[in-house]
DRENPA-3360 file (N, C-alpha, C; in nm, 2 decimals, always signed):
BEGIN
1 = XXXXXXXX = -0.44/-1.49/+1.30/-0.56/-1.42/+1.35/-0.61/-1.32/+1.25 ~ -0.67/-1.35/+1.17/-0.70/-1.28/+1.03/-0.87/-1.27/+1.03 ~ -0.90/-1.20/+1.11/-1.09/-1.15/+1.15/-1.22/-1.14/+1.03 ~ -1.14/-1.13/+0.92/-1.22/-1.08/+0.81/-1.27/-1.24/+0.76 ~ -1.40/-1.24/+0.69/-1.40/-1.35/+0.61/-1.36/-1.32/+0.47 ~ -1.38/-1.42/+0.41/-1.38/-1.46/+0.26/-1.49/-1.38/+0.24 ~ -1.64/-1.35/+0.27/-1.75/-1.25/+0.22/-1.71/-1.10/+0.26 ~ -1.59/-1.08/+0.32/-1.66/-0.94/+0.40/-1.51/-0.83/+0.30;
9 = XXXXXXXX = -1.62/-0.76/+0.22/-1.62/-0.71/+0.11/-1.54/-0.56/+0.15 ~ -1.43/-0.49/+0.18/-1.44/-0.32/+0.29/-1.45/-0.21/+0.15 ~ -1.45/-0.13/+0.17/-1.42/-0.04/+0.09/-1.31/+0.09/+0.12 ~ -1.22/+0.07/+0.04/-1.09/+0.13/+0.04/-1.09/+0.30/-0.06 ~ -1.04/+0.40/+0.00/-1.03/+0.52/-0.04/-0.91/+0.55/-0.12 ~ -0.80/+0.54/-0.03/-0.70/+0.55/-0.13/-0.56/+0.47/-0.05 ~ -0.55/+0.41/-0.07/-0.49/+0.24/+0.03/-0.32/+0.26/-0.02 ~ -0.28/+0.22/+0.06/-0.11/+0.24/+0.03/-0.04/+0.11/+0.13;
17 = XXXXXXXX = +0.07/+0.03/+0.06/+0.12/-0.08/+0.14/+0.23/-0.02/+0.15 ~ +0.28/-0.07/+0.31/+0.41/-0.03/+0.38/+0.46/-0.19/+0.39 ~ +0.59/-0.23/+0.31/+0.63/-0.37/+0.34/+0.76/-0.33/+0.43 ~ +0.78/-0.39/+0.56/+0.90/-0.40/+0.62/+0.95/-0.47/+0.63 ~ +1.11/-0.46/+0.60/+1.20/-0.58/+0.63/+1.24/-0.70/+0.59 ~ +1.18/-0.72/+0.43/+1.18/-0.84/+0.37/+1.29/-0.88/+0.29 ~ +1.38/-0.94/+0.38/+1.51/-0.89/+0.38/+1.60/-1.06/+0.34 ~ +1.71/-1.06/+0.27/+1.79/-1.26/+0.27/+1.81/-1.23/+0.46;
25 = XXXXXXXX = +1.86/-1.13/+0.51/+1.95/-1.17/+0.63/+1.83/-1.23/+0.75 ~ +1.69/-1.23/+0.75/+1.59/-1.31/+0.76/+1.58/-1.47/+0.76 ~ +1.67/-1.51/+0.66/+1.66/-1.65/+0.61/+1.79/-1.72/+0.69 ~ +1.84/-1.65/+0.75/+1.95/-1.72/+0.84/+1.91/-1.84/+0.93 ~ +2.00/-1.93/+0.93/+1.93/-2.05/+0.96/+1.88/-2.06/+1.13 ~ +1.99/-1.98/+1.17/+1.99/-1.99/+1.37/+1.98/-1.89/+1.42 ~ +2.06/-1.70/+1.37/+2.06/-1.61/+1.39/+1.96/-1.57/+1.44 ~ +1.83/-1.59/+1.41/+1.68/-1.51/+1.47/+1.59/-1.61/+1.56;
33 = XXXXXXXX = +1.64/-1.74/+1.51/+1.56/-1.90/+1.60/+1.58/-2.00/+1.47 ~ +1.48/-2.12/+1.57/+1.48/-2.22/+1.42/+1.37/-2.20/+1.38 ~ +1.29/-2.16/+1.46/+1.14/-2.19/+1.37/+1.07/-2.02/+1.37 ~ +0.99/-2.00/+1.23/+0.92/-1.92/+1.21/+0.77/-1.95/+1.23 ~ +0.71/-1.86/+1.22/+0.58/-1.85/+1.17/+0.54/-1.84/+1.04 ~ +0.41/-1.89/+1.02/+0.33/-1.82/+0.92/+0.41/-1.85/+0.78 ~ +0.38/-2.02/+0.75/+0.43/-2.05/+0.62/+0.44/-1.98/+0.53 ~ +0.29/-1.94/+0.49/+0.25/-1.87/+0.37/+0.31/-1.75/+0.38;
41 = XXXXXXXX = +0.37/-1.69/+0.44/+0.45/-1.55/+0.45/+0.45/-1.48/+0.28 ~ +0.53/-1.60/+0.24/+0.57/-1.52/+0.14/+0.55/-1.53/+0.02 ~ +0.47/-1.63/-0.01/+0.32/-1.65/-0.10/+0.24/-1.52/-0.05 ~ +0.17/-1.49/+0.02/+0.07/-1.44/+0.06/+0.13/-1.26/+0.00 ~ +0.26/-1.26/+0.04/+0.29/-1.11/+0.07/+0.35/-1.08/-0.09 ~ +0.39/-1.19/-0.17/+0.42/-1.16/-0.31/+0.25/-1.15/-0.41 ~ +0.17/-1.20/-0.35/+0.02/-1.17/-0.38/-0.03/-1.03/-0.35 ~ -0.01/-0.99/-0.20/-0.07/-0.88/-0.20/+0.02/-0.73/-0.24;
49 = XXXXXXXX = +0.18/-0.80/-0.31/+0.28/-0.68/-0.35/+0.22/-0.65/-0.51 ~ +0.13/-0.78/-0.54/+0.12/-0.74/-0.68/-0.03/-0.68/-0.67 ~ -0.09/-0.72/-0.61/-0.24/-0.63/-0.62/-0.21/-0.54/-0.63 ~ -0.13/-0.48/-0.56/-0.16/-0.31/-0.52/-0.05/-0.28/-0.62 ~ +0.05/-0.35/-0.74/+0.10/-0.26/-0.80/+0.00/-0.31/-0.92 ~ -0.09/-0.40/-0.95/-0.14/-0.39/-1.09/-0.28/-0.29/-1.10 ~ -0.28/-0.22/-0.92/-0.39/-0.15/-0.95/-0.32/+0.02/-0.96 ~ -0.19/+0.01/-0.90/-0.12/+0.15/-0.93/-0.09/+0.22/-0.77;
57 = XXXXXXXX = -0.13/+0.15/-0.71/-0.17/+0.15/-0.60/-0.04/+0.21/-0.50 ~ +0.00/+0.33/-0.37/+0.14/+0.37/-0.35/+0.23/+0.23/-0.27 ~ +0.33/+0.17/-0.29/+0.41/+0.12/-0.22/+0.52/+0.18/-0.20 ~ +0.55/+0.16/-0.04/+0.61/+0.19/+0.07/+0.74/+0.09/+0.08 ~ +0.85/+0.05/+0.04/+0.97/-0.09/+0.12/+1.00/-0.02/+0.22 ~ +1.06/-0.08/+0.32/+1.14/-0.04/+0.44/+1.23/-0.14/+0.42 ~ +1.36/-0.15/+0.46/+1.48/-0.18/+0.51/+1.53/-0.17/+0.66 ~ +1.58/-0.26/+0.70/+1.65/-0.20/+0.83/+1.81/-0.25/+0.84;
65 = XXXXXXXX = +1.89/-0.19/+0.85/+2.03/-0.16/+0.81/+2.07/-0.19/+0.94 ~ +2.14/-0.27/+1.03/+2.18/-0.29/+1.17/+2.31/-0.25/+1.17 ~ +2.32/-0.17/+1.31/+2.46/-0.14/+1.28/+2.53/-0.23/+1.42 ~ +2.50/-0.35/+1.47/+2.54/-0.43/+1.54/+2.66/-0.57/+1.44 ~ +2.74/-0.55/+1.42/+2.82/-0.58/+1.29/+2.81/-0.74/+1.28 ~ +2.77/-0.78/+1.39/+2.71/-1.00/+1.40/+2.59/-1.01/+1.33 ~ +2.55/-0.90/+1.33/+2.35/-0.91/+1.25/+2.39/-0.95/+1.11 ~ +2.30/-1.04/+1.09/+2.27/-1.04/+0.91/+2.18/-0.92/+0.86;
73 = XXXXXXXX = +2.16/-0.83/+0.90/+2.15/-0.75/+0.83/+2.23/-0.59/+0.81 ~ +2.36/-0.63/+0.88/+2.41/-0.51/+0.85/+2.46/-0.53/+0.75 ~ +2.45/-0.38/+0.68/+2.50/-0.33/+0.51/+2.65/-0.37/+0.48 ~ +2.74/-0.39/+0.61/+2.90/-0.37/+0.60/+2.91/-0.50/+0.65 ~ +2.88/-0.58/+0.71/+2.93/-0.68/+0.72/+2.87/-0.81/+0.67 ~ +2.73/-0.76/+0.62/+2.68/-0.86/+0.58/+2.58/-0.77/+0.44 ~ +2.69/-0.76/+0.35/+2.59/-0.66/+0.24/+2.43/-0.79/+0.19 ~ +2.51/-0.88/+0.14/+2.38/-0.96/+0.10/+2.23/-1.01/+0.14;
81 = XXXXXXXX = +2.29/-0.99/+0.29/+2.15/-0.99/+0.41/+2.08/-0.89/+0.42 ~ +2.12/-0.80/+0.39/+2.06/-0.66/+0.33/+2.01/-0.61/+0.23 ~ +2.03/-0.73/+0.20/+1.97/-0.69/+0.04/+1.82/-0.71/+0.05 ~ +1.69/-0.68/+0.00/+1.60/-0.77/-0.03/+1.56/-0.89/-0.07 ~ +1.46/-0.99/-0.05/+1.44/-1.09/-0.08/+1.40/-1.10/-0.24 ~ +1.41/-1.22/-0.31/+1.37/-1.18/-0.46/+1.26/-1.17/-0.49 ~ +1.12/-1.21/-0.41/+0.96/-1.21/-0.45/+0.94/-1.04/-0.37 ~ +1.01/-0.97/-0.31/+0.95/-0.83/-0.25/+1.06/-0.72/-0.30;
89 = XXXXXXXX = +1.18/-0.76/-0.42/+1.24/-0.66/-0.51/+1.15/-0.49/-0.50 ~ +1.18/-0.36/-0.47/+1.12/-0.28/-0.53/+1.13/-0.27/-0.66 ~ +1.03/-0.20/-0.71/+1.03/-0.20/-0.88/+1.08/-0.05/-0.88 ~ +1.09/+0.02/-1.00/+1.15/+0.10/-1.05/+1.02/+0.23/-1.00 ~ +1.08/+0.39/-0.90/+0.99/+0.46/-0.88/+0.93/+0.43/-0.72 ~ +0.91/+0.30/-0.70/+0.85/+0.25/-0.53/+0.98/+0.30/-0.46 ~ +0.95/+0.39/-0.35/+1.04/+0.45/-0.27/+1.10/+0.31/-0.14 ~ +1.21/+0.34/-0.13/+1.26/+0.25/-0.01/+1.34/+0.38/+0.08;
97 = XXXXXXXX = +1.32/+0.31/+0.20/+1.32/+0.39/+0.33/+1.41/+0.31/+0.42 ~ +1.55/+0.36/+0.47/+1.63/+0.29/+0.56/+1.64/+0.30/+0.65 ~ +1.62/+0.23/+0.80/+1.60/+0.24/+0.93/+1.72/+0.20/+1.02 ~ +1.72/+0.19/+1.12/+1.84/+0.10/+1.21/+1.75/+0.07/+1.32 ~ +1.65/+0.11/+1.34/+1.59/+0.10/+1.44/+1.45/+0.02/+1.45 ~ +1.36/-0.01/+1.56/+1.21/-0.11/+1.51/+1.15/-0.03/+1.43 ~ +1.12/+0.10/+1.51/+1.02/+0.18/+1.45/+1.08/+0.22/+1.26 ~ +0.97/+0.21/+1.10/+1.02/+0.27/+1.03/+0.98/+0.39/+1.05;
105 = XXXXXXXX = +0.95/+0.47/+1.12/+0.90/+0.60/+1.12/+1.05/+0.71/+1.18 ~ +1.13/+0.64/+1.22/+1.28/+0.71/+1.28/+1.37/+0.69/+1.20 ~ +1.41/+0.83/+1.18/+1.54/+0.84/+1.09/+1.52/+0.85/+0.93 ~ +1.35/+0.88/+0.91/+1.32/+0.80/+0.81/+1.26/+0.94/+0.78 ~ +1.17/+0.97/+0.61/+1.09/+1.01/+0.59/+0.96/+0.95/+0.53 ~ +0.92/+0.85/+0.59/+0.79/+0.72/+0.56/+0.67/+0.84/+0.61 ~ +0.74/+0.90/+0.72/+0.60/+0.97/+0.75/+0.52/+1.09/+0.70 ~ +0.62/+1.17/+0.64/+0.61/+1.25/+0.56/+0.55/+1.16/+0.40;
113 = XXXXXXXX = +0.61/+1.09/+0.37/+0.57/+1.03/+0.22/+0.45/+0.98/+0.20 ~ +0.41/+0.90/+0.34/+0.24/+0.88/+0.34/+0.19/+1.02/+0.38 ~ +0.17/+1.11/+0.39/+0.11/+1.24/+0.43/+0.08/+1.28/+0.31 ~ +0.18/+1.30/+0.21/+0.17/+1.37/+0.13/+0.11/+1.27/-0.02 ~ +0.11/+1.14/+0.00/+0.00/+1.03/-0.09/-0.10/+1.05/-0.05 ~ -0.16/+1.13/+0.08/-0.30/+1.09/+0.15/-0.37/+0.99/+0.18 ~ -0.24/+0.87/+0.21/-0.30/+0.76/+0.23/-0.44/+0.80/+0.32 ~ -0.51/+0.69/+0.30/-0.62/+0.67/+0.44/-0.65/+0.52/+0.48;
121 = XXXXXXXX = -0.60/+0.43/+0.39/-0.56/+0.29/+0.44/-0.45/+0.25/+0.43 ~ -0.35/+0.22/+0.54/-0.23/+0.20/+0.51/-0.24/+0.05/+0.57 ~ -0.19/-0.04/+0.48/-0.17/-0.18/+0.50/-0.01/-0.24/+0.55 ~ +0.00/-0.35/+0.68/+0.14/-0.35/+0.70/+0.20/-0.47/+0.67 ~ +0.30/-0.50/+0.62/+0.30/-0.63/+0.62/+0.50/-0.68/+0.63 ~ +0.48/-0.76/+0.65/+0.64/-0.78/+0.64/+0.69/-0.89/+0.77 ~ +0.83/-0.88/+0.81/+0.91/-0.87/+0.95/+0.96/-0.81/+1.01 ~ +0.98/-0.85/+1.17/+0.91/-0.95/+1.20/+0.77/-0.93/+1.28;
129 = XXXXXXXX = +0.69/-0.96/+1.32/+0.50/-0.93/+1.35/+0.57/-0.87/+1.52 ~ +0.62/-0.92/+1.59/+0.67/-0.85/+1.68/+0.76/-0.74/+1.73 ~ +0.85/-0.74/+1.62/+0.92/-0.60/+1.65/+0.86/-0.53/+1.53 ~ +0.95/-0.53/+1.46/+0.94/-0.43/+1.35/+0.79/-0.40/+1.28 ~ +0.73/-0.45/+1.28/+0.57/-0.45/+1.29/+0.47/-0.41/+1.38 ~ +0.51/-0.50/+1.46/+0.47/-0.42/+1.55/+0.51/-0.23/+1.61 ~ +0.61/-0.24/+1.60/+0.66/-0.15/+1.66/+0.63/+0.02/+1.55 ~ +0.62/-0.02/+1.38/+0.57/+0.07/+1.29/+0.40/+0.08/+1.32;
137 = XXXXXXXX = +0.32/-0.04/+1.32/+0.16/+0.01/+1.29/+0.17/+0.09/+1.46 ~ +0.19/+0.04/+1.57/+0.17/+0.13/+1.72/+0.20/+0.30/+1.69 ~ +0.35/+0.32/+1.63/+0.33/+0.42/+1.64/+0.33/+0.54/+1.48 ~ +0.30/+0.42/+1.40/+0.18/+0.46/+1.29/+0.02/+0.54/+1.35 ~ -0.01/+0.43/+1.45/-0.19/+0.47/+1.48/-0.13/+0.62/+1.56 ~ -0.01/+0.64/+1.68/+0.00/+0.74/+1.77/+0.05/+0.84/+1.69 ~ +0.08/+0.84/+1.57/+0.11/+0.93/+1.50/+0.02/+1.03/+1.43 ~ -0.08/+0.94/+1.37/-0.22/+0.98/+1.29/-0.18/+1.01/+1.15;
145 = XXXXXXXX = -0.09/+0.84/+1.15/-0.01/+0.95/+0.95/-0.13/+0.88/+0.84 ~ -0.23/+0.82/+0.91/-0.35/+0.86/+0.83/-0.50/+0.94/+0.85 ~ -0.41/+1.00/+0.95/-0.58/+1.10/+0.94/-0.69/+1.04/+1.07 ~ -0.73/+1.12/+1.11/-0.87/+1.10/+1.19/-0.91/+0.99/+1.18 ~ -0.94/+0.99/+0.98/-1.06/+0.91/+0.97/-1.01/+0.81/+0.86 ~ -0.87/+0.78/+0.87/-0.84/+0.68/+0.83/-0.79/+0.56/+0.86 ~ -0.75/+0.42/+0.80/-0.74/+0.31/+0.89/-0.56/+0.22/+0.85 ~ -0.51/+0.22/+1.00/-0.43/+0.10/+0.98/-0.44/-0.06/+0.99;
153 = XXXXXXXX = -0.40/-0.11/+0.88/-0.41/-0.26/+0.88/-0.34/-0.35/+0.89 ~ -0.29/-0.48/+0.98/-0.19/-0.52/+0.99/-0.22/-0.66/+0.90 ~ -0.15/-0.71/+0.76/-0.22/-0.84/+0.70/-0.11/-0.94/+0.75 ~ -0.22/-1.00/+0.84/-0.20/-1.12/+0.94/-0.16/-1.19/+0.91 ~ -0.18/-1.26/+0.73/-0.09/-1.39/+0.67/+0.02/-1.34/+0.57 ~ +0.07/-1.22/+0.63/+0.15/-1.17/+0.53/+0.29/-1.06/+0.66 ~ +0.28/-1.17/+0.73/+0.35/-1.09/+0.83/+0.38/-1.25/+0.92 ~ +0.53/-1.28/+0.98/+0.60/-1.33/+1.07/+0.69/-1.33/+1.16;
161 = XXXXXXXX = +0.71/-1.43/+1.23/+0.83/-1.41/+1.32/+0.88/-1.54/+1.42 ~ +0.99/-1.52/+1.47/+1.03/-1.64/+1.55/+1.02/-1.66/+1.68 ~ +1.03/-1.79/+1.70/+1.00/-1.85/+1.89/+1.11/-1.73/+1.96 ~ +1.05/-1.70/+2.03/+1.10/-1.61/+2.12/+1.03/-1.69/+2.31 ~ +1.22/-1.74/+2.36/+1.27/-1.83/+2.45/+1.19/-1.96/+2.44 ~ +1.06/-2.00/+2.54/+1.00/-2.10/+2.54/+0.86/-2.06/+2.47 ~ +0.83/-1.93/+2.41/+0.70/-1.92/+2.36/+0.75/-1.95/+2.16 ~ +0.66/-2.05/+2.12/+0.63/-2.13/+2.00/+0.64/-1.97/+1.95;
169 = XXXXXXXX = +0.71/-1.98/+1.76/+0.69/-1.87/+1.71/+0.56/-1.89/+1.68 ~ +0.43/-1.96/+1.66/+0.32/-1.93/+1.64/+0.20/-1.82/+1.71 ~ +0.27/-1.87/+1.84/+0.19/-1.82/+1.98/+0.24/-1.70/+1.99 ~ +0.37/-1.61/+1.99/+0.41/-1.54/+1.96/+0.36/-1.44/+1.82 ~ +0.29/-1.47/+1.75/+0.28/-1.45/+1.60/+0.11/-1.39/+1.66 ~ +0.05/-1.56/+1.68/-0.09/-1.46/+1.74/-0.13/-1.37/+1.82 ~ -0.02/-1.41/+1.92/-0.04/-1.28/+2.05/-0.02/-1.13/+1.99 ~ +0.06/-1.17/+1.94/+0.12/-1.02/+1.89/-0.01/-0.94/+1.82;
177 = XXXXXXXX = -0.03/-0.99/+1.71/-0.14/-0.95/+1.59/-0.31/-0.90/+1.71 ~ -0.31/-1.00/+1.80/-0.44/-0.98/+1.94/-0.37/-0.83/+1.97 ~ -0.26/-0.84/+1.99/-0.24/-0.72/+2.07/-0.27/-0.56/+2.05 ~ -0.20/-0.62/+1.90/-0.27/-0.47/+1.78/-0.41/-0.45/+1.74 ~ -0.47/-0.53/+1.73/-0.61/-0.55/+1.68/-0.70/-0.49/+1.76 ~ -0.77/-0.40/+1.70/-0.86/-0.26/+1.76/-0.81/-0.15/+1.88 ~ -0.66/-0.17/+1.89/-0.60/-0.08/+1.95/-0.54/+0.00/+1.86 ~ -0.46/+0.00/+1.77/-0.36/+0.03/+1.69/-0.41/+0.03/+1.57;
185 = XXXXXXXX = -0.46/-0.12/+1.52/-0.47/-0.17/+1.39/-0.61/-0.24/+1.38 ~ -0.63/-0.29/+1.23/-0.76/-0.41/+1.23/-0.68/-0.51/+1.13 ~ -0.70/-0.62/+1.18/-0.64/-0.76/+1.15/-0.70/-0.76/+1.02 ~ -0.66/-0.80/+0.91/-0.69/-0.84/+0.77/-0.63/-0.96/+0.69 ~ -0.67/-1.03/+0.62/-0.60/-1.10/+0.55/-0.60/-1.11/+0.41 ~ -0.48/-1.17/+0.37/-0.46/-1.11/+0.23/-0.52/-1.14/+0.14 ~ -0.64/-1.22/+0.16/-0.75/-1.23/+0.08/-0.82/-1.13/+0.09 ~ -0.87/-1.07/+0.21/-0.94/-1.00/+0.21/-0.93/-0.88/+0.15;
193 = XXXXXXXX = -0.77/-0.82/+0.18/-0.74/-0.75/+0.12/-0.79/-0.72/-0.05 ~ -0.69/-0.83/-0.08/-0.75/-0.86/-0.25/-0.89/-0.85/-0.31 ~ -0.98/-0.92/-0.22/-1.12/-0.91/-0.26/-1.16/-0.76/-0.30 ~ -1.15/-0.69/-0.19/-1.18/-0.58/-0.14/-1.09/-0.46/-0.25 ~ -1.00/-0.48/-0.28/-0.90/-0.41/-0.39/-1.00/-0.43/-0.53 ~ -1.00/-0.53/-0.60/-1.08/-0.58/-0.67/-1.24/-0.49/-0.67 ~ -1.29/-0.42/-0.60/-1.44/-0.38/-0.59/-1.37/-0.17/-0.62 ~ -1.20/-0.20/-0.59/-1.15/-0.07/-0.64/-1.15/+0.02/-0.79;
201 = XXXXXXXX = -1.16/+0.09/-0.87/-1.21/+0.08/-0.98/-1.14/+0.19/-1.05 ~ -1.10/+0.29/-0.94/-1.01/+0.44/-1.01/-0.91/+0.40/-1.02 ~ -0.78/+0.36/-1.05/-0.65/+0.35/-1.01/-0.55/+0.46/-0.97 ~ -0.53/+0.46/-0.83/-0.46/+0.58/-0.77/-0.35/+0.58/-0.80 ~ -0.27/+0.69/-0.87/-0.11/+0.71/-0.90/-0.04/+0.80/-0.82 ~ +0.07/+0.69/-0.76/+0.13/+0.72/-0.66/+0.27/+0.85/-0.70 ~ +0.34/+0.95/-0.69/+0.42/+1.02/-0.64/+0.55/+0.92/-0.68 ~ +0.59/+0.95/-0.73/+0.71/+0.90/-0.72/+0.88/+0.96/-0.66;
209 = XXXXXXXX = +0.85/+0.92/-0.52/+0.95/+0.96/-0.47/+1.06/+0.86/-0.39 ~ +1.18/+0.95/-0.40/+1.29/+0.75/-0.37/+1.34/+0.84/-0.23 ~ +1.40/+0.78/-0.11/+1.50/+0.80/-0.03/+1.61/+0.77/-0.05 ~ +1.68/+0.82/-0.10/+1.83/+0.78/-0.13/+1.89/+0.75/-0.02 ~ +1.96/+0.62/+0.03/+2.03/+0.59/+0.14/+2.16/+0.47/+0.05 ~ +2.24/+0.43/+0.17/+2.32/+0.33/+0.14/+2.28/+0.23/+0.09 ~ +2.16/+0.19/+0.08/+2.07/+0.07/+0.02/+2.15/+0.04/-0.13 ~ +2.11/+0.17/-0.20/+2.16/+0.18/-0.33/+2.30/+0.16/-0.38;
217 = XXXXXXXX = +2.37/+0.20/-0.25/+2.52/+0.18/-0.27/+2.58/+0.06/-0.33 ~ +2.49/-0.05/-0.17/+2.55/-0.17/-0.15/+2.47/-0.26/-0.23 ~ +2.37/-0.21/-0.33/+2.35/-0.34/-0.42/+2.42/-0.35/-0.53 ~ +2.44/-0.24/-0.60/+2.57/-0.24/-0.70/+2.67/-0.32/-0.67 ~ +2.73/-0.39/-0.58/+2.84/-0.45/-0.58/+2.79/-0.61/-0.53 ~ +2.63/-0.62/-0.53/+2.60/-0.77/-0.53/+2.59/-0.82/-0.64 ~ +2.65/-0.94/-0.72/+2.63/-1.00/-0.82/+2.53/-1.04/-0.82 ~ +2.42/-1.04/-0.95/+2.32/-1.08/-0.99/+2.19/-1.12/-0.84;
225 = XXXXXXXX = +2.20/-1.08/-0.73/+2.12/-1.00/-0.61/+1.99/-1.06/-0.68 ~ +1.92/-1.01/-0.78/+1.77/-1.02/-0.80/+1.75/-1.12/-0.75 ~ +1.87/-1.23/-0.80/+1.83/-1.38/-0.84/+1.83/-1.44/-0.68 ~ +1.87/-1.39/-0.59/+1.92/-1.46/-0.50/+1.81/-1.47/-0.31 ~ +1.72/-1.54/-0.32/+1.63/-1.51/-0.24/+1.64/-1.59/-0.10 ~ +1.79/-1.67/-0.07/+1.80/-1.74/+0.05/+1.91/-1.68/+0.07 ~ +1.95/-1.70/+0.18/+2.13/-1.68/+0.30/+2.15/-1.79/+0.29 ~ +2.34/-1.78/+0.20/+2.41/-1.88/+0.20/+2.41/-1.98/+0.30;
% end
């Protein structure tokens, strides 16, 4: 559910991407369902990680660290699932932010770090479109961590998730994105995004600020990690 056309051109002030949870412990074959949504996931979201760093543009990673010790993504039982995926690596300077919870705004300082970039478009993208996405742009908008007169966007082909019981992960994927859309958020897609980046012309330089957490701990003792973008 991605509203925008191919013509529809926005104009962006000073735009910041929040990626959540793009994580190997994701790629688990059964752990979350069998089927996902939203092929292009990760085409789409390694496209719109590079727009916004070839324009200078702030990025945001999130992580979520489970402390339920069966999860592929806990840091201790499952370091490698925790690790990031290899097309959404932070680069050197891009802050990462560790959570245990849906919301990244708990436990965290995301909300503080966008305040003080002045974001006023914050773009969301990641896993999964029903929790963790959902659960950041809702109380992203109740928060106001962009301002009055600024906007949250959720990029529709750059965000997924799985069948949950008898509902198709697709159906689940649309509902969800309907749900947010002009309540919370405005549905975008990553073309749109792009287009509209492209008509940008100052290049905003982001702050360079890191959250030091266990993140950093547990990739030091993954062998060669960069390379590694599925669960064994």
């Amino acid at each position: 559910m991605e509203t925008d056309s191919p013509a529809d051109v926005r104009t962006f002030s000073k735009p910041g991407l929040v990626l959540i949870d793009n994580q190997i412990g994701f790629t688990h074959p059964t752990h979350w369902g069998v089927h996902r949504s939203n092929p292009s996931y990760e085409e789409n979201l390694g496209h719109l990680l590079s727009a916004f760093r070839d324009r200078g543009h702030p990025i945001f990673h999130v992580a979520h660290h489970s402390t339920d010790p069966n999860s592929p993504l806990n840091p201790i039982s499952n370091p490698l699932g925790a690790h990031f995926l290899s097309f959404a690596e932070p680069h050197e300077g891009e802050p990462v932010f560790i959570k245990t919870v849906n919301s990244s705004f708990i436990g965290t300082t995301l909300e503080k770090a966008i305040r003080e970039a002045d974001i006023k478009e914050l773009f969301v993208a990641g896993l999964t479109t029903d929790h963790c996405v959902s659960t950041t742009t809702r109380m992203g908008a109740n928060l106001g961590v962009v301002g009055e007169t600024g906007e949250i966007y959720v990029v529709g082909d750059a965000v997924a998730n799985f069948e949950r019981g008898k509902w198709d992960a697709e159906t689940v994927h649309q509902v969800n994105l309907a749900s947010l859309d002009g309540e919370f958020a405005a549905i975008i897609s990553t073309e749109g995004v792009i287009r509209s980046l492209q008509n940008w012309y100052v290049p905003y330089i982001s702050t360079s600020f890191i959250e030091f957490s266990s993140y950093h701990d547990i990739t030091d003792d993954i062998t060669d990690a960069t390379n590694i973008s599925t669960y064994p």
